[in-house]
N, C-alpha and C positions, 0 to 999 in steps of 0.2 A: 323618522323620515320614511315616507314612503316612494315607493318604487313602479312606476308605470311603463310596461314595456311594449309597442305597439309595433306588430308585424304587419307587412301586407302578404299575402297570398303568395307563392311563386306563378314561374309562368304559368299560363293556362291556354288551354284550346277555344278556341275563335267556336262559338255554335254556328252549330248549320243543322241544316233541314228541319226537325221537329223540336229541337235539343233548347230547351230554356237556359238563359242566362245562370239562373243557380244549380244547372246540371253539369256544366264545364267541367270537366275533368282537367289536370293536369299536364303538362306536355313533357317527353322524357327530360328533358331542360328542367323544368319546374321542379321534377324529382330530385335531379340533381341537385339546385338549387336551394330546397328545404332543408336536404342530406347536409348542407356544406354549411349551413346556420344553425346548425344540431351543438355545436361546440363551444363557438362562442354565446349562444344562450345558455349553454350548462355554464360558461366561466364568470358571465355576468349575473348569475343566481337566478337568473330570468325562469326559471323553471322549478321555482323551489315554493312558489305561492301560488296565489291561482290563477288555473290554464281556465281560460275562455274565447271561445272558437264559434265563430257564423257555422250554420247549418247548411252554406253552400257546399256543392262536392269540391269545390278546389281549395277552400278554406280546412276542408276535413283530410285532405289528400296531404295537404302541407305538412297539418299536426301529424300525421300518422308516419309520415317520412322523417320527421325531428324522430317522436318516441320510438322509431326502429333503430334508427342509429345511436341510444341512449339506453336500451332496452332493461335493462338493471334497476332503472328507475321507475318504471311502471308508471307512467303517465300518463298511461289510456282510462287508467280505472279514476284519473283524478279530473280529468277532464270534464270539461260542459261546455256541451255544444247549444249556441241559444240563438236561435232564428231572431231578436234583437238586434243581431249582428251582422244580419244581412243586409248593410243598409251603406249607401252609401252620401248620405247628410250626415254632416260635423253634429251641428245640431241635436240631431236622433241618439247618440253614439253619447253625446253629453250626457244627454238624459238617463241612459244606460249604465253610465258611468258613476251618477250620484245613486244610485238603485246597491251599489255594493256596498258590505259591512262594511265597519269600519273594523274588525280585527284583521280585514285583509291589508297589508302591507308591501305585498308584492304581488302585481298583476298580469300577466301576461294575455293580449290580446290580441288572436290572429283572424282578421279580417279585409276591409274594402278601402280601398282608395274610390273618392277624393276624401271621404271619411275622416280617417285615419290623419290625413294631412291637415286638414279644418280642425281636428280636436287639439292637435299639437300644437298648432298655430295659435289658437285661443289660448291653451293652457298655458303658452310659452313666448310666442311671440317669435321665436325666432328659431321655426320649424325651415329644412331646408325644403329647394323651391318642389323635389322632387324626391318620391319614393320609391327603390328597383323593386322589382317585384322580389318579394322573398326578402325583403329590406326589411331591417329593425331598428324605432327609433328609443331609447332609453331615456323616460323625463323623471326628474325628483321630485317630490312636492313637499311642502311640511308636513307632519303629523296632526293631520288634522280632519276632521269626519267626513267621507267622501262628498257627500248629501250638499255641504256648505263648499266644497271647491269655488275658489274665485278666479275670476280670467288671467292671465298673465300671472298666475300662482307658483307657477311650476318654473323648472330649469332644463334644458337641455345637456344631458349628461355626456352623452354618447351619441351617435349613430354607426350603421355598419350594413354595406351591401355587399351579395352572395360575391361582387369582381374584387371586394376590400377582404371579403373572407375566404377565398380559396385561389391561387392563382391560375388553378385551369379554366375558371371564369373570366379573369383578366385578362388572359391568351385572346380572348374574341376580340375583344375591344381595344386590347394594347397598339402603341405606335408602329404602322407597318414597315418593315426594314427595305433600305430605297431598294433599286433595283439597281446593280453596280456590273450587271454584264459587260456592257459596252465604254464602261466608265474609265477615264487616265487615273494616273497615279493621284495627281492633286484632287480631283474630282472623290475619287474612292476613299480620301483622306478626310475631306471635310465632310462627306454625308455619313459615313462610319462613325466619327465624333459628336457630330449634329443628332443621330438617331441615337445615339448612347447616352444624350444629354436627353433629349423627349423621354427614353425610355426610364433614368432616375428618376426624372419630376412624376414619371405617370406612376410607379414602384411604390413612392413614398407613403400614400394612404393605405396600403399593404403592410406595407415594413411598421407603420405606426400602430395598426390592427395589433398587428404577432399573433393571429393566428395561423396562417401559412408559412410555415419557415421560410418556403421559395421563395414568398417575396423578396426577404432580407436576403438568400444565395445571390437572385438575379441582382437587386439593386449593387450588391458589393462586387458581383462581376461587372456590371456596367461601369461603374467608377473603378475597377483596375484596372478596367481593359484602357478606358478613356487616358487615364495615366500612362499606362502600358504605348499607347500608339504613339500619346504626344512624346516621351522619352525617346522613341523612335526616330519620331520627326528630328528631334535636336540632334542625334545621333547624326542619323547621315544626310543633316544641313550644312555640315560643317564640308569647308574647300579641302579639296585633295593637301594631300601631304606638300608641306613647306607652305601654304599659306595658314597663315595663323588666326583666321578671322573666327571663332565660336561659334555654333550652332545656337547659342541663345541670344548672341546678337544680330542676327539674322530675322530672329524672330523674338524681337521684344515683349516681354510680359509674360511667356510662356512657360517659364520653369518654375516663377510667383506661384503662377497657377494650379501646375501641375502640383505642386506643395502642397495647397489645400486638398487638389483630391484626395492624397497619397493621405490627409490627413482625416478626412471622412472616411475611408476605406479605410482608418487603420483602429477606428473608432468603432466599427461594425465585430472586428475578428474575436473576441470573446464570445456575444451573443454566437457571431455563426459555429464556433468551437462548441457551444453548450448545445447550440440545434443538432452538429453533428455525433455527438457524445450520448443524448438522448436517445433519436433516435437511433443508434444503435445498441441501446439496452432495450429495445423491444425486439429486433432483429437477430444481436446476439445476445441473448442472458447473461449477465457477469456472473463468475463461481464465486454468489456472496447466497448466502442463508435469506429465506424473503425477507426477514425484519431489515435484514442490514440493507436489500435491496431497496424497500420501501425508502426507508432511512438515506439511502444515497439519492432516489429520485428528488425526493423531499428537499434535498438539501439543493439540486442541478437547477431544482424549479424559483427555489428562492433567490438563486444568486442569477439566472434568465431574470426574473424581474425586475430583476435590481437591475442589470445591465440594459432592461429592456427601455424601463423609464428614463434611465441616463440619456440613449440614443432619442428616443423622443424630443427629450428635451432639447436637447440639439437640432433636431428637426424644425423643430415649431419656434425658433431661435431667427429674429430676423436677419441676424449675421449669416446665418445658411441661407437664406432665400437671398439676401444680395449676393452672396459669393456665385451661386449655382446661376443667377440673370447674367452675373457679369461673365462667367463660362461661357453663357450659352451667346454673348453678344460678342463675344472674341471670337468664338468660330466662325463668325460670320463678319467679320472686320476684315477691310484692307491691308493691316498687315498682317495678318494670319494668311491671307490669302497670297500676298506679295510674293510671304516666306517660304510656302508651299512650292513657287514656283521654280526654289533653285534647287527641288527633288529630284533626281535620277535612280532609272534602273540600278545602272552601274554602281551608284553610291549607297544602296541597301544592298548589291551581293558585297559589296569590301566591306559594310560593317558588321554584315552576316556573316561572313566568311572570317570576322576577326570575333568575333562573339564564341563562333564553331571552336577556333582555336582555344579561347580562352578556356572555353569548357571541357575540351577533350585533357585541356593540362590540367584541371581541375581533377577532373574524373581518376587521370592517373596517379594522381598524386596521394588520392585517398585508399583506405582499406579497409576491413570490417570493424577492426581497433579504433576508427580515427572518431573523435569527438560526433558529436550529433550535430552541432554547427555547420560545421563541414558540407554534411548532407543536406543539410537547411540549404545551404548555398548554391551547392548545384540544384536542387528544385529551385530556385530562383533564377539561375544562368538560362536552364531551361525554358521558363513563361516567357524571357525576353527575347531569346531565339523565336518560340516561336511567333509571339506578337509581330517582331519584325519581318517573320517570313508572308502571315497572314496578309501585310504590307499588297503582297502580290500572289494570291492564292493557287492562281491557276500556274504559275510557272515553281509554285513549292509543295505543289498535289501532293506525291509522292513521298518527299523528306516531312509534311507536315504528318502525313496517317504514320511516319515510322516512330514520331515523335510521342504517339502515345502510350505506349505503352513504358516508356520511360519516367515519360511526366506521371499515369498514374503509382509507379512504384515509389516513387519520389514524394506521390502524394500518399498514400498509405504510411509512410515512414513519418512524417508530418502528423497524422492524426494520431498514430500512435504516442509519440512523442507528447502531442497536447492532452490525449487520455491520460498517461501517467502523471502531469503536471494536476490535473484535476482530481486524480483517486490520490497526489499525497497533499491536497491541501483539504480533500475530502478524510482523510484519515486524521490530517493533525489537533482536525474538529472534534475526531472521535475518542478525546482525554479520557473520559470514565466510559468508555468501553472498548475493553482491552481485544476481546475477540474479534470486535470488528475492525481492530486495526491488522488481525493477524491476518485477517481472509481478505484484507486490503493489498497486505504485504506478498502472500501467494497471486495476487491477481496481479498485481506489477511486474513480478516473477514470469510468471505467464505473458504478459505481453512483452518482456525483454526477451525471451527468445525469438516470438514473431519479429520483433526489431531485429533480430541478429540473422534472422534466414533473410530480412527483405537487403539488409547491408550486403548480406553474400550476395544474394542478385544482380543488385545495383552495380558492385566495386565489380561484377563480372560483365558489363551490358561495353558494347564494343565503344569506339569512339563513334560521332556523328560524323565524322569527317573521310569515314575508313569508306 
């Protein structure tokens, strides 16, 4: 099978005064943009056959921002820049295109829209309608001599643009968050939910990528928060004490619902445990020997894959997109809206204020001996305090910034806890080799003290309520 990879350009500068079309340099955006498709072309093998590059400067600017960020690989020396390429007819690019050996097998071509889009389209038929700049489209074809390619020959493997590959690209074009200054209770309630549900759906061709971990952070905090708020709502819908009418009868369908999130967001927490675990083996080096370090990466990235395609598959699952339409047409229904309206101030400080309690007796109750559960649980008392307090930001300023430094102790103790679960099923892998179980066994050692200094912090941190 062979492999056809076709990049466009990143940004580029608009000419002016004397500056020909094929002098365009790049725009600091463009740079970025090339930088941030450096990775996922190294993952998709896109760079391991041959690199062929238009002789324009912004087509030469692009390749040189990938081979920086790759530098190991030496891909300046394999390059060919071929003024062929500077062209923007499908047609032209065709013709170019039968012109290669046939022992080449993987192609990489960074060039010109509308090009680019015309050759895809012929070779595939179901090229999408549009290419980002710094965009890479991935087609397969049989093995078969370039020279003879037939039209609609090819398959569409993949694609990938720089807002699917890096989430500081996303950032520009993501859903913007309403504006809730002057907003009531009910109001700040349903555009909060409403913007948490635009921001999943827009998340998800990120999170499907996996090349940005962030993607998958933010997606899994929009979906707990979105749980997190509605839990709230049930909470203090319910009528004051002696009437017995339930917060989910109030608001029908909402606790259904909520299920499902709690049930996507709970589907995500492996991957994001393995994002988190990674990347802190670059940040802190585990006390393992490099083979075993290798050998541990090795092992984080196989079982990321495995969980990665799980969640995919879930994603691209039409049972997920009817759940997440019917989400998003409940927040905007008459009884969502009905149920909203029997919110009070009053009735988030008495369930905050019963929440506060519940946690301070929590907190007491624990000590540096007490199980790791325990602690699991007040980090969860915690998010729901403050979720609820969030409710009304401007009147819990003050108790929300006190809340952080708790919540992150709580969440330290958390990761920890999930590292050790992954170095002993990492170690139980490691049967015939005995050493790397022992430098396994020291490095658990080592983080169960970290867990005992962060327990003393914690069983020492005052009440919320004091």
């Amino acid at each position: 099978m062979r492999h056809l990879f076709l990049m466009r350009h990143a940004k580029a500068k608009k000419a002016s005064g004397d500056m020909a079309d094929h002098q365009r340099p790049l725009r600091k955006r463009g740079r970025r943009e090339a930088a941030a498709m450096a990775v996922p072309l190294r993952r998709w093998q896109a760079l391991e056959g041959e690199l062929h590059v238009s002789d324009a400067t912004r087509t030469q600017e692009t390749f040189v921002e990938v081979a920086e960020q790759l530098s190991e690989f030496s891909l300046a020396e394999r390059a060919r820049f071929d003024e062929a390429l500077y062209t923007f007819d499908g047609q032209a690019l065709l013709a170019w295109l039968k012109t290669l050996p046939d022992e080449a097998d993987k192609v990489l071509v960074i060039g010109h829209n509308p090009a680019l889009l015309e050759l895809a389209d012929w070779l595939c038929g179901g090229a999408p309608d549009d290419l980002a700049t710094g965009g890479v489209l991935h087609l397969t074809l049989a093995d078969t001599p370039w020279h003879s390619v037939a039209q609609l020959s090819a398959e569409l493997a993949d694609s990938l643009s720089p807002e699917q590959a890096s989430h500081a690209f996303f950032k520009r074009r993501a859903p913007e968050p309403p504006d809730l200054g002057k907003a009531d209770l009910r109001h700040r309630i349903c555009e909060l939910l409403a913007h948490q549900c635009r921001m999943v759906r827009a998340l998800e061709p990120g999170v499907i990528a996996g090349v940005d971990p962030e993607f998958l952070h933010q997606y899994r905090v929009n979906l707990r928060r979105s749980r997190a708020i509605g839990e709230s709502v049930l909470a203090t819908a319910e009528k004051p004490a002696g009437k017995k009418t339930p917060g989910h009868k109030k608001l029908p369908g909402l606790k259904k619902r909520l299920k499902r999130l709690k049930r996507r967001a709970q589907a995500t927490s492996d991957l994001r445990d393995l994002d988190v675990f990674l990347e802190s083996l670059d940040t802190t080096p585990p006390p393992l020997s490099p083979r075993s370090r290798l050998a541990l990466q090795r092992w984080l990235h196989a079982r990321h894959q495995t969980h990665h395609e799980a969640l995919c598959q879930e994603l691209n699952e039409p049972e997920y997109d009817d759940e997440m339409l019917d989400w998003q047409r409940y927040l905007t229904s008459k009884t969502f809206r009905k149920g909203l309206g029997r919110l009070s101030s009053g009735r988030i400080e008495t369930v905050l204020a019963e929440r506060i309690l519940s946690h301070d007796h929590d907190l007491a109750a624990i000590d540096s001996e007490s199980n790791d559960e325990a602690f699991h649980d007040l980090r969860k008392s915690v998010k729901r305090i403050r979720y609820l307090a969030e409710l009304e930001p401007k009147r819990h300023r003050d108790f929300l910034a006190g809340l952080k430094r708790r919540q992150t102790l709580l969440g330290d103790f958390q990761d920890l806890c999930t590292r050790q679960v992954w170095i002993n099923a990492f170690a139980s892998d490691a049967r015939n080799a005995p050493r790397r179980k022992e430098e396994c066994d020291a490095w658990r050692a080592a983080l169960q003290k970290e867990k005992l200094a962060l327990r003393e912090e914690i069983v020492a941190l005052e009440p919320l309520a004091s």
